[in-house]
Steps between C-alpha positions, in 0.01 A plus 500: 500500500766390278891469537697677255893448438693717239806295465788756295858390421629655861222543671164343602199690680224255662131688591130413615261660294168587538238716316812608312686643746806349660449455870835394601814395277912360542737658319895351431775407301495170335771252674717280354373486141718236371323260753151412362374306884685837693323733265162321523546435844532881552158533281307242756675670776332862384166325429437343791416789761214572257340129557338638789282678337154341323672514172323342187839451301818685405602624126890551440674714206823423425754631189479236289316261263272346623291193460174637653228195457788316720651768692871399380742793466850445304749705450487784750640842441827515775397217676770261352343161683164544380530350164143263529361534857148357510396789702147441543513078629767661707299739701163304480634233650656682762169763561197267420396824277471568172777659333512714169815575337571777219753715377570821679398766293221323369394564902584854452278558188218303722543649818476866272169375343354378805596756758724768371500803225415217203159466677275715228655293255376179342853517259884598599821394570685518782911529443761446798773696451828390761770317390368373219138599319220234499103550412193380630204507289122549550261418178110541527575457931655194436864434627652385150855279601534354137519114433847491735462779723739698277253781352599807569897514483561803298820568648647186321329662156846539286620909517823622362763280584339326781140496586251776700576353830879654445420821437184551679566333883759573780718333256542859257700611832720268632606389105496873316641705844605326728234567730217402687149596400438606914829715494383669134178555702679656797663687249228695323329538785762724573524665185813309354519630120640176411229252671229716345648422175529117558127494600407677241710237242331234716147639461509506093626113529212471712236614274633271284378243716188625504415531159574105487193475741307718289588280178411173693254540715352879437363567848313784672752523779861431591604446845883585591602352774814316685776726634625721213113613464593733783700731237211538333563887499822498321408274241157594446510748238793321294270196495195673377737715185639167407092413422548740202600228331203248548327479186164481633458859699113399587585230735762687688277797555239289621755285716541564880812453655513461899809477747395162786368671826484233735885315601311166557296504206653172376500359899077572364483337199687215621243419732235570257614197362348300712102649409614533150568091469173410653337770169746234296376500118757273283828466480723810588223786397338551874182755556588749737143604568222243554 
């Protein structure tokens, strides 16, 4: 059994795993984030019910950069006081376990491979779509995190006169109409005229998105996941016309596109960290099957 802790800008959610299931987890909002010992207090706190079970170490993903051979995270996403926290000494020393640290949607993209609808496939990438749009990426079944953890942002990729993550996150909302993507959802569930529109705006910037994975990394799947993957059926077809414009039509007929089943997919794959580091090749490329 391993620990598992997906640590979010607001939130963190704290399970046991086994067999890759999640037996029992903690859910809740993220205190006092300008206070690095209150906020990592509050992580110890959520971890330490778990320590009575026979657990062989605990794997952590957390939205940032991240220095995985040392487990040191800088710069975390809304989490003002975590600007180098040495997050793997930290909770070592205070659990007498091994502890693995990566970035959080690198977790999603292995929890997907390992245990979710990414299974079948040996190649994909897995893209969190919430506030703002981040990528995990599985080459050959290998976790790929790049030389600083920082493979995978296509959202930062340079688009019109900002970059993907403006047009294609919650951010298209709140900065274009004054919204919130959950209240545009609300919205066209009920058939607003004007919702429908904005999702189907959001779904062509969207595809956009995509067809940067396909240029960089060509996979056989994409995972959506992270809240805004919920809309999936308003910005579906939008996403899929904008492909028109990809100019390699093979790969996108032969590419599979799946909406993230399971809510604590990346709760999984954080855990998985744990077996995945004792499969440890080199460097920041890890084998995710022995």
């Amino acid at each position: 059994m391993n620990i598992g802790i997906d640590l979010g800008g607001t939130k963190i959610q704290v399970g046991i795993e086994k067999d890759g299931e999640i037996l029992h987890q903690t859910k809740g909002l993220l205190k006092e984030k300008d206070s690095l010992s209150s906020t990592l207090d509050q992580v110890i706190q959520y971890i330490k019910p778990y320590m009575e079970y026979k657990v062989e170490g605990i794997g952590i993903g957390v939205p940032s950069v991240v220095d995985i051979e040392r487990g040191i995270v800088y710069n975390v996403t809304n989490i003002p006081s975590w600007k180098k926290v040495a997050l793997k000494e930290i909770l070592e020393k205070e659990f007498s376990l091994p502890v693995f640290v990566n970035n959080d949607v690198n977790c999603l993209a292995l929890g997907e491979h390992k245990f979710g609808v990414g299974k079948p496939f040996s190649s994909l990438v897995a893209m969190s779509i919430g506030t703002g749009l981040g990528s995990g990426i599985i080459i050959r079944n290998k976790l790929y995190a790049g030389v600083n953890c920082g493979a995978g942002e296509i959202g930062l990729l340079p688009y019109k006169d900002k970059n993907i993550e403006f047009y294609a996150s919650g951010n298209f909302f709140s900065s274009f109409y004054d919204t919130t993507a959950l209240d545009a959802y609300k919205s066209a569930k009920q058939g607003n005229q004007e919702a429908l529109r904005q999702w189907k705006e959001f779904g062509h910037h969207l595809g956009v998105s995509v067809q940067a994975v396909l240029y960089t990394y060509d996979p056989q799947a994409i995972v959506l996941g992270g809240s805004i993957a919920k809309a999936y059926e308003f910005f579906k077809d939008s996403m899929e016309a904008s492909f028109s414009e990809f100019i390699y039509p093979e790969s996108i007929k032969k590419l599979k596109i799946f909406v993230s089943k399971n809510e604590n997919i990346a709760l999984l794959g954080a855990a998985a960290l744990v077996d995945l580091s004792m499969e440890h090749v080199s460097g920041v490329v890890k084998s995710v099957h022995p």
